[in-house]
C-alpha positions in Angstrom: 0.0 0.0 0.0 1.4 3.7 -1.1 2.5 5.6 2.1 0.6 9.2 2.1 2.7 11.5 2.3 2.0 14.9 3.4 3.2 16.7 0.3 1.7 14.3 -2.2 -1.8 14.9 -2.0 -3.5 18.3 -3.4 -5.8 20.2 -3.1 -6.3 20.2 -6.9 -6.3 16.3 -6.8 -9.6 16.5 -4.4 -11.2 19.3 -6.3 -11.1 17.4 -9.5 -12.5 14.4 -7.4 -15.2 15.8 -6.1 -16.8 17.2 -9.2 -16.1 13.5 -10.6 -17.9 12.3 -7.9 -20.7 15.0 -7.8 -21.5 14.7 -11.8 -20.4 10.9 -11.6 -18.8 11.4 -14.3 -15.2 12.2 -15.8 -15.8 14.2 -18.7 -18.8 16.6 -17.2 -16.4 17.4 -14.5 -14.1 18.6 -16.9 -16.9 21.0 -18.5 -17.3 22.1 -15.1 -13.6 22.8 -14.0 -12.7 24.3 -17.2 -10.2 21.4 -17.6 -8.9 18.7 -20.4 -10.8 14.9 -19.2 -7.4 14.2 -19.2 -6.4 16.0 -16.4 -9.4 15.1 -14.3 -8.2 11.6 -14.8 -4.5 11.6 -14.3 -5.8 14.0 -11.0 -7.6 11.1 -9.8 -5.7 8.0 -10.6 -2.8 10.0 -8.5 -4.7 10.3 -5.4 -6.0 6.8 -5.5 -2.3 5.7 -6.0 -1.5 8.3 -3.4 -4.1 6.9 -0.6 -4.0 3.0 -1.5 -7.5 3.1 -2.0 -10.0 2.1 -5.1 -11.9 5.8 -5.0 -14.6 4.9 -8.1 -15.5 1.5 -9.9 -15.9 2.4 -13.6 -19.5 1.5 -15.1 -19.9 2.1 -19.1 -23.7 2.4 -19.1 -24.1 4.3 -15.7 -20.8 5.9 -15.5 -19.0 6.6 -12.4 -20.1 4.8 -9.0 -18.0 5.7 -5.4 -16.9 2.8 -3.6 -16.9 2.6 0.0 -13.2 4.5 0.6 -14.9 7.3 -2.4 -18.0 7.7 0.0 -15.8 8.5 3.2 -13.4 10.5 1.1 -16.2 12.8 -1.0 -18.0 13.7 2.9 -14.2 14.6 4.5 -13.1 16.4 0.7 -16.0 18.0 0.7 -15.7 19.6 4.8 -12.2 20.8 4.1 -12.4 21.9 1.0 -15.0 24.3 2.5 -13.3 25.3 5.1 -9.7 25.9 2.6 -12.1 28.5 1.0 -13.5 30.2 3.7 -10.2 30.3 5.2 -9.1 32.2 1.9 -11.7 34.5 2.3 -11.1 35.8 5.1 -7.6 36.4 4.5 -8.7 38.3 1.2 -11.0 40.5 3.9 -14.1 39.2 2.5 -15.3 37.9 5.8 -18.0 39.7 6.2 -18.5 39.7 2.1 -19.7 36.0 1.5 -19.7 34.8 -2.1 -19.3 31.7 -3.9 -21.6 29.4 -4.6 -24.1 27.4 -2.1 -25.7 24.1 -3.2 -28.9 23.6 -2.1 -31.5 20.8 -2.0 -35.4 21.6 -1.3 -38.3 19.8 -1.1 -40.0 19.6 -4.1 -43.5 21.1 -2.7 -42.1 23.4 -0.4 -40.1 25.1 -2.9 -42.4 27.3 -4.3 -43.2 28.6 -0.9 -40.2 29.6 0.1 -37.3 29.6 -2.6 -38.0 33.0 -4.4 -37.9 34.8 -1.0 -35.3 33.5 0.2 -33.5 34.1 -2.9 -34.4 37.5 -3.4 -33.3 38.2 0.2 -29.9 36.3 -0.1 -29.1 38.5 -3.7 -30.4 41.5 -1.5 -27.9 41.2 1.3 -24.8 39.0 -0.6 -24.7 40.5 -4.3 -21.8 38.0 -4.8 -23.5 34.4 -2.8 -25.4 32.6 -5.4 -27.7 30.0 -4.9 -27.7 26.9 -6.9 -31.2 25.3 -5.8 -32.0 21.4 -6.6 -35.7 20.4 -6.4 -35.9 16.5 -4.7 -38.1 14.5 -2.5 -37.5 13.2 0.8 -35.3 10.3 -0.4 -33.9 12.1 -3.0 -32.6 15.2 -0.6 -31.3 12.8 1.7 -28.9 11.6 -1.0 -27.5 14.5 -1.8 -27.1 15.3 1.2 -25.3 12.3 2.3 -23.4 12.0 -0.9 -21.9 16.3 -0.7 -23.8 17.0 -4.0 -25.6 20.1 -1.5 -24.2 21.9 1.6 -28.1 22.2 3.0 -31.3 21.5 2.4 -34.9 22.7 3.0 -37.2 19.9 3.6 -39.4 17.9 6.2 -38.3 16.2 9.1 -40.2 12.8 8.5 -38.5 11.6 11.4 -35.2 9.9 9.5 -31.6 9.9 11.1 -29.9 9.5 8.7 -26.6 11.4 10.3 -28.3 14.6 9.9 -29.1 17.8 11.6 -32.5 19.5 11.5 -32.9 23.0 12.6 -36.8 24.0 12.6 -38.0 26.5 10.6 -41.7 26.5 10.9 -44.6 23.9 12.0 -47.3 23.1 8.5 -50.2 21.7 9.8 -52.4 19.4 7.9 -55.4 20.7 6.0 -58.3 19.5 4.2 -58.8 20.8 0.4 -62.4 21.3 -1.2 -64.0 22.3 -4.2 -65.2 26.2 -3.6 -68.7 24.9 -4.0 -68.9 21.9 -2.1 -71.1 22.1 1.8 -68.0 21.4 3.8 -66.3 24.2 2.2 -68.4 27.0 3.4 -68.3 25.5 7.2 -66.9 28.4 9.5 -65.5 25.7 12.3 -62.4 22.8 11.5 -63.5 19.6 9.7 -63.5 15.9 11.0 -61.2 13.7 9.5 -64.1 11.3 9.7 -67.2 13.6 8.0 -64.8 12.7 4.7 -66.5 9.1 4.9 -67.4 8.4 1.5 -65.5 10.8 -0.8 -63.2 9.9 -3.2 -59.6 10.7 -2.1 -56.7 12.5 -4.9 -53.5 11.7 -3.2 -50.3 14.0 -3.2 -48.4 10.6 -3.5 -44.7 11.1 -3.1 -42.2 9.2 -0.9 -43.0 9.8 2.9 -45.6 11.8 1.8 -48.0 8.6 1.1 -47.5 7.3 4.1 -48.0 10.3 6.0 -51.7 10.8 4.7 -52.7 7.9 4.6 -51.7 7.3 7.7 -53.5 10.1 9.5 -56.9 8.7 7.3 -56.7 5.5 9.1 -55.8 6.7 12.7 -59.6 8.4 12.0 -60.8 5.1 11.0 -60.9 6.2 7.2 -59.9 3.9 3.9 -61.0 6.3 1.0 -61.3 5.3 -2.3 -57.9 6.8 -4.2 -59.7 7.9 -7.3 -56.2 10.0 -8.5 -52.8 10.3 -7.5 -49.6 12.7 -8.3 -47.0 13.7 -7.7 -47.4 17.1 -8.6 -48.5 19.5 -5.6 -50.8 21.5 -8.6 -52.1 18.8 -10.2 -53.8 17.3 -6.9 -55.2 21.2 -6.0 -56.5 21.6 -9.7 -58.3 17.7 -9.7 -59.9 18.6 -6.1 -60.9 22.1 -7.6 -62.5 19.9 -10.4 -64.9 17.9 -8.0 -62.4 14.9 -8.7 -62.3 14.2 -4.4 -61.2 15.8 -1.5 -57.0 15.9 -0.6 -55.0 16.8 2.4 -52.0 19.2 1.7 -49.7 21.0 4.5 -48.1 24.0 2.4 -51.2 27.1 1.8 -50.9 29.5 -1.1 -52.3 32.8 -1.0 -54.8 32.2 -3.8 -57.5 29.7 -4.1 -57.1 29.4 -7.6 -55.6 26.8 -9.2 -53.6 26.8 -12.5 -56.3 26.0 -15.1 -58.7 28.5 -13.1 -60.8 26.0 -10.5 -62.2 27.9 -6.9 -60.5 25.8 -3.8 -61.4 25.8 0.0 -58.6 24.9 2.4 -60.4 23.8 6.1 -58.4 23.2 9.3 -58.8 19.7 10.4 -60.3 19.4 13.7 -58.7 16.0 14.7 -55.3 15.8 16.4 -53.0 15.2 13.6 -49.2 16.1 13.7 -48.4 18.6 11.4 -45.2 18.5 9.2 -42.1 20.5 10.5 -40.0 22.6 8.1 -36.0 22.3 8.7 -32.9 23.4 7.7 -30.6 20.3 7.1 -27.3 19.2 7.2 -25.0 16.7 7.2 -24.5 16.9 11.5 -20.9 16.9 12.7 -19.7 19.0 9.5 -18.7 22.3 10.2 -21.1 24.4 7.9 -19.6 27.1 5.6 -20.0 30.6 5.8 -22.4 30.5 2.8 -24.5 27.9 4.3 -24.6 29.5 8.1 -25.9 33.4 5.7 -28.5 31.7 3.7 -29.2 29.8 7.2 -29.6 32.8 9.3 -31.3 34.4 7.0 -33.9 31.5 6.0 -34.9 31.7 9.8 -35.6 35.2 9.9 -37.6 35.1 7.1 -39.5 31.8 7.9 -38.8 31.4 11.5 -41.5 33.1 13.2 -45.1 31.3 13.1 -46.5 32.7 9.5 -49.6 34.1 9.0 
């Protein structure tokens, strides 16, 4: 096994290998760093010769895949490469000027609720910080997460481990959708899960999120009839809007109107069902960045306080 020496691995050499193991592949980390594919490579084969250690197994049709050493590397690469930069710019006296880049993963249906805020507020405040924003669900943010493609995420805490960190945000309590004109719409008081009996259900049917409805129907002694699902937060509003069933959503907007120009209601639900909690979340034991603790602090003064 090659001895590490302190002087043979680079900074350069984990650069190139995390944008390898980000894009999982070679030659679109190349487009990215500006760089020949040859160089990427030669980068790469070094450090695995350097640390002893098979970093990547090569797959033609799926491209690059980490192995077990790559996994552990990509989360410690990723951690000090952070901190190399912030160290650098603070030494350049832009401490208190944050710039760069910040990766971040949201979930897919709370992102239109609070993405273009906190955007506009982060362009606002740090003219140079960008925000490069990656729509998932649940299983999908945890990846990226886990695997350094993001710094932080907005999602829900679905109660996972995971090895990560959740800072609340804000508490999104269940709520029943209507059609405008149907009787339960107009009612002035919370409904009863169990004054649904009979109505056809259209399902915001996502990862976690599945569970997490159905769930709450049973506890109230429900099994509805699924008469649509999707995955799409909009669709589900604009089928219910349609008379298509009732749904259960956590995330309001500010207009009752849906897309193709249907009249919701959204009722409280009068059972005790646990809402969702929105978080910042990160990788925990990973020092964050100065980019990720600015878009951080300023994410809970926007969203921190109980909205109206």
């Amino acid at each position: 096994m090659a001895r590490l020496g302190r002087s043979d691995l680079t900074l350069v050499q984990l650069r190139y290998f995390v944008a390898a193991a980000t894009k999982r592949s070679m030659t679109e980390a190349s487009v990215d760093l500006h760089v020949a594919q040859s160089a990427v490579s030669t980068a790469i084969a070094q450090l695995e010769r350097t640390l002893g250690v098979q970093l990547f197994v090569r797959q033609r049709s799926k491209g690059l895949a980490l192995t077990e050493a790559g996994e552990q590397l990509l989360r410690d690469a990723h951690s000090l490469l952070a901190q190399v930069d912030e160290m650098a710019e603070a030494v350049r006296g832009h401490h208190y000027d944050v710039r760069g880049t910040l990766r971040l993963a949201c979930f897919v249906t709370i992102a239109p609720f609070v993405l273009p805020t906190l955007i506009s507020r982060v362009e606002a405040e740090h003219p140079h910080l960008r925000i490069e924003v990656i729509e998932a669900d649940a299983d999908g943010t945890v990846a990226m997460l886990l695997n350094g493609s993001v710094e932080a995420a907005i999602a829900y805490d679905f109660g996972q481990l995971h090895d990560l960190a959740f800072d609340h945000l804000y508490s999104a309590p269940p709520h029943v959708i209507l059609p405008a004109a149907h009787p339960l719409a107009a009612r002035s008081t919370p409904i009863a899960l169990a004054e649904l009996a009979g109505l056809d259900l259209v399902l915001l049917d996502m990862p976690h999120s599945r569970e997490y409805f159905l769930g709450m129907l049973a506890a109230a002694g429900l099994d509805p009839q699924i008469r649509y699902s999707s995955r799409s937060y909009e669709t589900v509003r604009s089928l219910v809007a349609r008379g298509q069933g009732f749904s259960i959503l956590n995330q309001v907007p500010r207009s009752s109107q849906t897309y193709d120009g249907g009249e919701l209601a959204a009722v409280p639900i009068a059972d005790d069902v646990p809402p969702l909690d929105v978080c910042l979340v990160r990788v925990a034991g990973v020092r964050p960045t100065a980019r990720a603790r600015v878009v951080a602090t300023l994410a809970r003064e926007l969203f921190g306080a109980p909205r109206e």
